[in-house]
MMTF fields as JSON, N, C-alpha, C and O atoms, coordinates in Angstrom:
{
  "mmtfVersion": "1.0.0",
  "mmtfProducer": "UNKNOWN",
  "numBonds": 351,
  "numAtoms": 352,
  "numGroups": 88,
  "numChains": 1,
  "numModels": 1,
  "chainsPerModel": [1],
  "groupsPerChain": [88],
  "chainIdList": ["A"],
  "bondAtomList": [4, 2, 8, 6, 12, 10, 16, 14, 20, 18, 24, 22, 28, 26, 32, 30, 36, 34, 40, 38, 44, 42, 48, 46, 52, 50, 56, 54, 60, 58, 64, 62, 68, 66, 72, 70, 76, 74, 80, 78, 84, 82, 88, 86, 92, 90, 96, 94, 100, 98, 104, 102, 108, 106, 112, 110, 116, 114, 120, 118, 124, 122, 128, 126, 132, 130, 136, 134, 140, 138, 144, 142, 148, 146, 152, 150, 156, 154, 160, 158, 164, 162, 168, 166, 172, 170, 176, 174, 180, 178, 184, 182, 188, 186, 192, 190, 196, 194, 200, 198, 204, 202, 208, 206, 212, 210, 216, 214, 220, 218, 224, 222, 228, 226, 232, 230, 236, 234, 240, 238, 244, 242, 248, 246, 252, 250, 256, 254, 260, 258, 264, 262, 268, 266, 272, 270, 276, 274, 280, 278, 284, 282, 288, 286, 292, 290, 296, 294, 300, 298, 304, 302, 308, 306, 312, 310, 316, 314, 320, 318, 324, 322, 328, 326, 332, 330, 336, 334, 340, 338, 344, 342, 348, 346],
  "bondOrderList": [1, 1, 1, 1, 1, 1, 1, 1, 1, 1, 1, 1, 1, 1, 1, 1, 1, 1, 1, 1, 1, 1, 1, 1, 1, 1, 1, 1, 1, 1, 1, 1, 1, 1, 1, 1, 1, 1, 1, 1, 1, 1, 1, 1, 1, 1, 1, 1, 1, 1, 1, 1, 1, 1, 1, 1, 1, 1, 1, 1, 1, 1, 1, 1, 1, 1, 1, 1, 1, 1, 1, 1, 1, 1, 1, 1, 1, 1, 1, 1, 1, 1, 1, 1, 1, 1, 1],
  "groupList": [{"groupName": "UNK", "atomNameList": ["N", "CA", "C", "O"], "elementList": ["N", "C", "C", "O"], "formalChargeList": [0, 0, 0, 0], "bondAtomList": [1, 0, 2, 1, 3, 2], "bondOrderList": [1, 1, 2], "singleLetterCode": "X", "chemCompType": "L-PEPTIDE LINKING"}],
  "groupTypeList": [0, 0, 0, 0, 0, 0, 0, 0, 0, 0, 0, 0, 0, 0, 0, 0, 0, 0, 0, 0, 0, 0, 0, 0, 0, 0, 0, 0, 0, 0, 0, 0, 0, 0, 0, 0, 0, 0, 0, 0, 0, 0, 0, 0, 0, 0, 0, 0, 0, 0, 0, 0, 0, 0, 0, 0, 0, 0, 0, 0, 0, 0, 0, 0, 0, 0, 0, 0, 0, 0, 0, 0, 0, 0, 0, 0, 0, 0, 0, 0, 0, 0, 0, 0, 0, 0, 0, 0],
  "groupIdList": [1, 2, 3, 4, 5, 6, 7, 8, 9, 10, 11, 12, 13, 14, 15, 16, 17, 18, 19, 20, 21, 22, 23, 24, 25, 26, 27, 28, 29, 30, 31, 32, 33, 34, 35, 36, 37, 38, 39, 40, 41, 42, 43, 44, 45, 46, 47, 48, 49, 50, 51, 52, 53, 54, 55, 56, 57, 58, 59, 60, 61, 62, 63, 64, 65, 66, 67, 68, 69, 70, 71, 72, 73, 74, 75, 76, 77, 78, 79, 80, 81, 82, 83, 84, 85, 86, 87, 88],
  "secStructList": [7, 7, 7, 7, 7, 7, 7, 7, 7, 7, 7, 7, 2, 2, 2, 2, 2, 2, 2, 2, 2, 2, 2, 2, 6, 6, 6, 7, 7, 2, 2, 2, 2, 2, 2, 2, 2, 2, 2, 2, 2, 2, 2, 6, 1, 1, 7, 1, 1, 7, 7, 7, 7, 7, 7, 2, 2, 2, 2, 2, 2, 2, 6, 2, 2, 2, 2, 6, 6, 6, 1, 7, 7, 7, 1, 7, 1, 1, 6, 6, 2, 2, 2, 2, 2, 2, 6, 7],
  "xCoordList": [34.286, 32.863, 32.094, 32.105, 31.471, 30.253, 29.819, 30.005, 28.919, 28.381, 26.998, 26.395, 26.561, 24.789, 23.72, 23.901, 22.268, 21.8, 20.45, 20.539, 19.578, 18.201, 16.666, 16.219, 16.174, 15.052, 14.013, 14.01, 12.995, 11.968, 10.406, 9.837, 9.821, 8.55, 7.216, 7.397, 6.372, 5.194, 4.362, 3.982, 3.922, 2.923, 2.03, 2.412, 1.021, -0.024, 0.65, 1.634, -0.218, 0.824, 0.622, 1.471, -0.654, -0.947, -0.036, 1.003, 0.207, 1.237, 2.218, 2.719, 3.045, 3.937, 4.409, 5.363, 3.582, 3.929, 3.77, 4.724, 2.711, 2.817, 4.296, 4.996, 4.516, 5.411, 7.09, 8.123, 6.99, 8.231, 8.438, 9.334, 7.258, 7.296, 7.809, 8.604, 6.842, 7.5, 9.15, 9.749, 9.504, 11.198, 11.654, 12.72, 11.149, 11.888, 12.12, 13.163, 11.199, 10.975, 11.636, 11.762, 12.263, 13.38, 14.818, 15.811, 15.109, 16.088, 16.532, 17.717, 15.402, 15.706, 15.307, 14.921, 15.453, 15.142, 14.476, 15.357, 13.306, 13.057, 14.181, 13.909, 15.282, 16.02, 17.142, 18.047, 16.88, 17.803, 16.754, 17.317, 15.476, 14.403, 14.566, 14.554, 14.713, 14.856, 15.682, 15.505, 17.378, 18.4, 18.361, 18.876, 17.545, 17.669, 17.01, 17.231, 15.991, 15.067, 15.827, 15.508, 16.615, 17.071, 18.275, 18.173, 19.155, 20.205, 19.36, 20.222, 18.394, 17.732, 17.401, 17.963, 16.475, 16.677, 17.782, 17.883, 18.646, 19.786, 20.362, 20.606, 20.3, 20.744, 20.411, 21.176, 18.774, 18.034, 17.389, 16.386, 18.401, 16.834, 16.139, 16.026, 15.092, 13.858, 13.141, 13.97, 11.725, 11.013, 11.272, 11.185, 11.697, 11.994, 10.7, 10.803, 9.244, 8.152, 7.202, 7.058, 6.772, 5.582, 4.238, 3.715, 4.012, 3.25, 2.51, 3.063, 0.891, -0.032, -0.753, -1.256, -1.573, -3.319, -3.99, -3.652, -5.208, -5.687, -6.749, -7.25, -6.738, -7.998, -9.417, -9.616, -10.379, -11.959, -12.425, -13.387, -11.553, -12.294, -11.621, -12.458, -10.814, -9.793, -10.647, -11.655, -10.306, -11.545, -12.959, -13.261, -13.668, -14.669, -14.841, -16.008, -13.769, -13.392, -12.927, -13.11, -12.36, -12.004, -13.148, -13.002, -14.071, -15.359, -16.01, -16.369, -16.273, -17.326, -16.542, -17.226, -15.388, -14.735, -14.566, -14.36, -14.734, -14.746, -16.173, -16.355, -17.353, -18.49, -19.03, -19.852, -18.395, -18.55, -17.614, -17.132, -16.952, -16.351, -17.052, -16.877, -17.751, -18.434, -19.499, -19.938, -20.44, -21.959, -21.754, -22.709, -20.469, -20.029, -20.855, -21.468, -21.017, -21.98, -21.369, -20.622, -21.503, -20.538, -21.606, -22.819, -20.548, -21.261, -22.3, -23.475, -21.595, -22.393, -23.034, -22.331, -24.501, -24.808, -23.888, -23.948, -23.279, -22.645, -21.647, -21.695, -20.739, -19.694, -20.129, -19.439, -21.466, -21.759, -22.316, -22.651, -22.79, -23.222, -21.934, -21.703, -21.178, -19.881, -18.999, -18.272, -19.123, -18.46, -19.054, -18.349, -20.831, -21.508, -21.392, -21.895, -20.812, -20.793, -19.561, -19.372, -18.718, -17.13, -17.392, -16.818, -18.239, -18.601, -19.606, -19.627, -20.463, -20.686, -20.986, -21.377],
  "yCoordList": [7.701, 7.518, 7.671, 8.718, 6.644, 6.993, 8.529, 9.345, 8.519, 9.762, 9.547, 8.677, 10.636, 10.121, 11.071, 12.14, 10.048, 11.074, 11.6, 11.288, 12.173, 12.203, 11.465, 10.971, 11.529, 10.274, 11.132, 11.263, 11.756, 12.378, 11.597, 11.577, 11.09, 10.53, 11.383, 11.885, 11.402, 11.893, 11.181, 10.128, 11.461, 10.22, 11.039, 12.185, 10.748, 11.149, 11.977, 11.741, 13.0, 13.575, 12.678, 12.431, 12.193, 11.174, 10.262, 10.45, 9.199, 8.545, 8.442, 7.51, 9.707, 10.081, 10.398, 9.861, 11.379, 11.235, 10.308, 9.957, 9.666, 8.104, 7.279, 6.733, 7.307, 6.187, 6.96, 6.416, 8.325, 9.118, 8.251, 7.606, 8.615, 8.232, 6.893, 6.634, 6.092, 4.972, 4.259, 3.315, 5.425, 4.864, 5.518, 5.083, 6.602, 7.603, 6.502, 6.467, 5.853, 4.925, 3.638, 2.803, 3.298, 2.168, 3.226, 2.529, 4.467, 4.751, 5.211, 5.434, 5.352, 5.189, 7.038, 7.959, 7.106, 8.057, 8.088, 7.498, 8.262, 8.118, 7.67, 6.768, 8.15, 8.422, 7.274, 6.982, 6.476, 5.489, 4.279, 3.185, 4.233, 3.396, 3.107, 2.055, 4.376, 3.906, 3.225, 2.447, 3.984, 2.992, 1.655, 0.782, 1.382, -0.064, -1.069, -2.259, -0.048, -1.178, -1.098, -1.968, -0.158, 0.033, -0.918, -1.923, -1.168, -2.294, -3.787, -4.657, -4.275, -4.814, -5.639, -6.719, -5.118, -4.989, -5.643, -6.648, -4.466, -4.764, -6.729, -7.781, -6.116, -7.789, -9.332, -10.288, -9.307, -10.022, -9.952, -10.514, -8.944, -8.813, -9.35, -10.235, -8.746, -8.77, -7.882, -7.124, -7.529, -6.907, -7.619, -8.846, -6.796, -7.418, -7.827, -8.167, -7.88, -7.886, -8.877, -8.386, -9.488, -10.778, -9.35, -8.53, -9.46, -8.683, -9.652, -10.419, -9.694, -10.392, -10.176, -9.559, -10.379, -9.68, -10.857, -12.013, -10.394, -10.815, -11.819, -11.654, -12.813, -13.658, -13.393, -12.44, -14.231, -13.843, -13.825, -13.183, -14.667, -15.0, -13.315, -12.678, -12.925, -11.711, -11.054, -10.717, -10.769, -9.508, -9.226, -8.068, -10.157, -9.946, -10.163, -10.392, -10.239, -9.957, -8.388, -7.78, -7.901, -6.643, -5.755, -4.679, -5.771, -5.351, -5.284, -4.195, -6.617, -6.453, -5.437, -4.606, -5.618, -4.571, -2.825, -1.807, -3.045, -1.501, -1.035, 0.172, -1.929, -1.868, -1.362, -0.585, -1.965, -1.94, -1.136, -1.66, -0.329, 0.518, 2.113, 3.302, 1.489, 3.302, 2.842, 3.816, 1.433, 1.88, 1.868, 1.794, 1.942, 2.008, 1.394, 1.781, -0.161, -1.221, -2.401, -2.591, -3.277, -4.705, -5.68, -5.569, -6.846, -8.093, -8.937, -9.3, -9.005, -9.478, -8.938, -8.543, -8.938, -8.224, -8.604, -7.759, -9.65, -9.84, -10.846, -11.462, -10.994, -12.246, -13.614, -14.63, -13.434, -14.991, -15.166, -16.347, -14.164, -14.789, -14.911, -15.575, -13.801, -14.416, -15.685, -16.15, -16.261, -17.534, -18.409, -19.174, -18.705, -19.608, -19.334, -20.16, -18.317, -18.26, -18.948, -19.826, -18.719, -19.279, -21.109, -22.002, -21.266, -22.318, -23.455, -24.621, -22.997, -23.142, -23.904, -23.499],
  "zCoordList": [-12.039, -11.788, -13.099, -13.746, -13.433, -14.527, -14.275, -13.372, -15.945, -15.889, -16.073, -16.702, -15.31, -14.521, -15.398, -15.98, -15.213, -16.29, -15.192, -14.005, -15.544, -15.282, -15.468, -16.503, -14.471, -15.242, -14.325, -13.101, -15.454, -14.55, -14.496, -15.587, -13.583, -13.816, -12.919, -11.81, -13.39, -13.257, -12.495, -13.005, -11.315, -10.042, -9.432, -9.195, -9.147, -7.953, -6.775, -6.074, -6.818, -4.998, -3.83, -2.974, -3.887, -2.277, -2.854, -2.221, -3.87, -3.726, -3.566, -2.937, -4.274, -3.868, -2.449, -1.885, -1.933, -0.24, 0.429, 1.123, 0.479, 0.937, 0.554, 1.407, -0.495, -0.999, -0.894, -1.284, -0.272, 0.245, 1.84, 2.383, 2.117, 3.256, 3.994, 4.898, 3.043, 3.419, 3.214, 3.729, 2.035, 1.79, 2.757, 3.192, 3.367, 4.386, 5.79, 6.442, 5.995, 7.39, 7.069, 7.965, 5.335, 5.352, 5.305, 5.096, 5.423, 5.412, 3.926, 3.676, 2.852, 1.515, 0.802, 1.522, -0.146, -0.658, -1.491, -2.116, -2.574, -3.987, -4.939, -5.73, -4.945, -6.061, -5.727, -6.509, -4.036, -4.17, -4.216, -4.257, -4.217, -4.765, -6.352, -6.991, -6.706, -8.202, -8.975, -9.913, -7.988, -8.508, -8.184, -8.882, -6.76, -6.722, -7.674, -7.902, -8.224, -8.831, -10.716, -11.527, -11.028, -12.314, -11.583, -12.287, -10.785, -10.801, -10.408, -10.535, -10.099, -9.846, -11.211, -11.392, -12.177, -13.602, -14.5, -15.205, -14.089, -14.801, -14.515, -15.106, -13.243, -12.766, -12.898, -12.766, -13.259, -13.216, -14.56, -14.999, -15.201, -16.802, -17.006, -17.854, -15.868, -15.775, -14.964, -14.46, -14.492, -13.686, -12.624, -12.645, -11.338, -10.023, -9.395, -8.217, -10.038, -9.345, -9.908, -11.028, -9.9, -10.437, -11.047, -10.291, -12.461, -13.084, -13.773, -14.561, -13.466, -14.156, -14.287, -13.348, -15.424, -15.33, -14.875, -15.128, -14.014, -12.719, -13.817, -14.929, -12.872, -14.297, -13.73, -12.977, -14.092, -13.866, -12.357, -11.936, -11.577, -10.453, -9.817, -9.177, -9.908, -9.295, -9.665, -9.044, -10.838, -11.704, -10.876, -10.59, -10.567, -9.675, -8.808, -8.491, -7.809, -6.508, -6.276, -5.221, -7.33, -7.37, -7.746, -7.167, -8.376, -8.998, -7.815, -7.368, -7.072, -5.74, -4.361, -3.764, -4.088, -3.287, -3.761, -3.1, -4.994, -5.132, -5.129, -4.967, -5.306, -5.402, -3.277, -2.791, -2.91, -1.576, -1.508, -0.503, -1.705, -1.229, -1.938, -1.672, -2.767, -3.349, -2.634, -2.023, -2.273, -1.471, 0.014, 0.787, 0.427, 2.026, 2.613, 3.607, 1.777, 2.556, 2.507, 1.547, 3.333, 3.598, 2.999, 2.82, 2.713, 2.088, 3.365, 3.31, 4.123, 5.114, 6.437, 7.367, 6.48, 7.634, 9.354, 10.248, 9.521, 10.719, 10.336, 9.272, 11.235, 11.12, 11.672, 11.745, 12.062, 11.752, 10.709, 10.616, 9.248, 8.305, 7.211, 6.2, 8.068, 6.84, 7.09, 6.212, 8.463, 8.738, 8.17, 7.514, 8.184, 7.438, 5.88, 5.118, 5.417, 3.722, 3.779, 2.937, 4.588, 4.302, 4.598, 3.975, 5.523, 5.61, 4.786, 5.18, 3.57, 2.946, 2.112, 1.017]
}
């Protein structure tokens, strides 16, 4: 058997429990998350995940949702004015 090393990383506690959790409900562990994604890697040398920086139109789609999410106010007063914006 190979010889195994340590890999310690540093995360948020809510993420962390969240993201325990959810490997817990695929049957997974942290530490077999990690190996999958370090043989994953290995296999594919490459990032197993599509990584991009978001362009202008994203950027301020993301700007206006976090904006509405600190004035805990919605873009549209009802869903018939957001069907006529979608409609437009």
């Amino acid at each position: 058997m190979a010889q195994t090393a340590m890999l310690h990383v540093r995360l948020d506690d809510e993420i962390k429990a969240k993201g325990n959790a959810a490997l817990a409900a695929m049957g997974l562990s942290a530490a077999d998350a990690v190996r999958l994604l370090y043989h994953r890697i290995v296999a594919e040398q490459a990032f197993p995940l599509e990584l991009k920086v978001p362009n202008a139109d994203t950027r301020a789609a993301m700007a206006e949702a976090d904006a509405i999410l600190a004035d805990r106010s919605a873009r549209f007063a009802d869903g018939k004015a957001m069907i006529a914006d979608l409609d437009g």
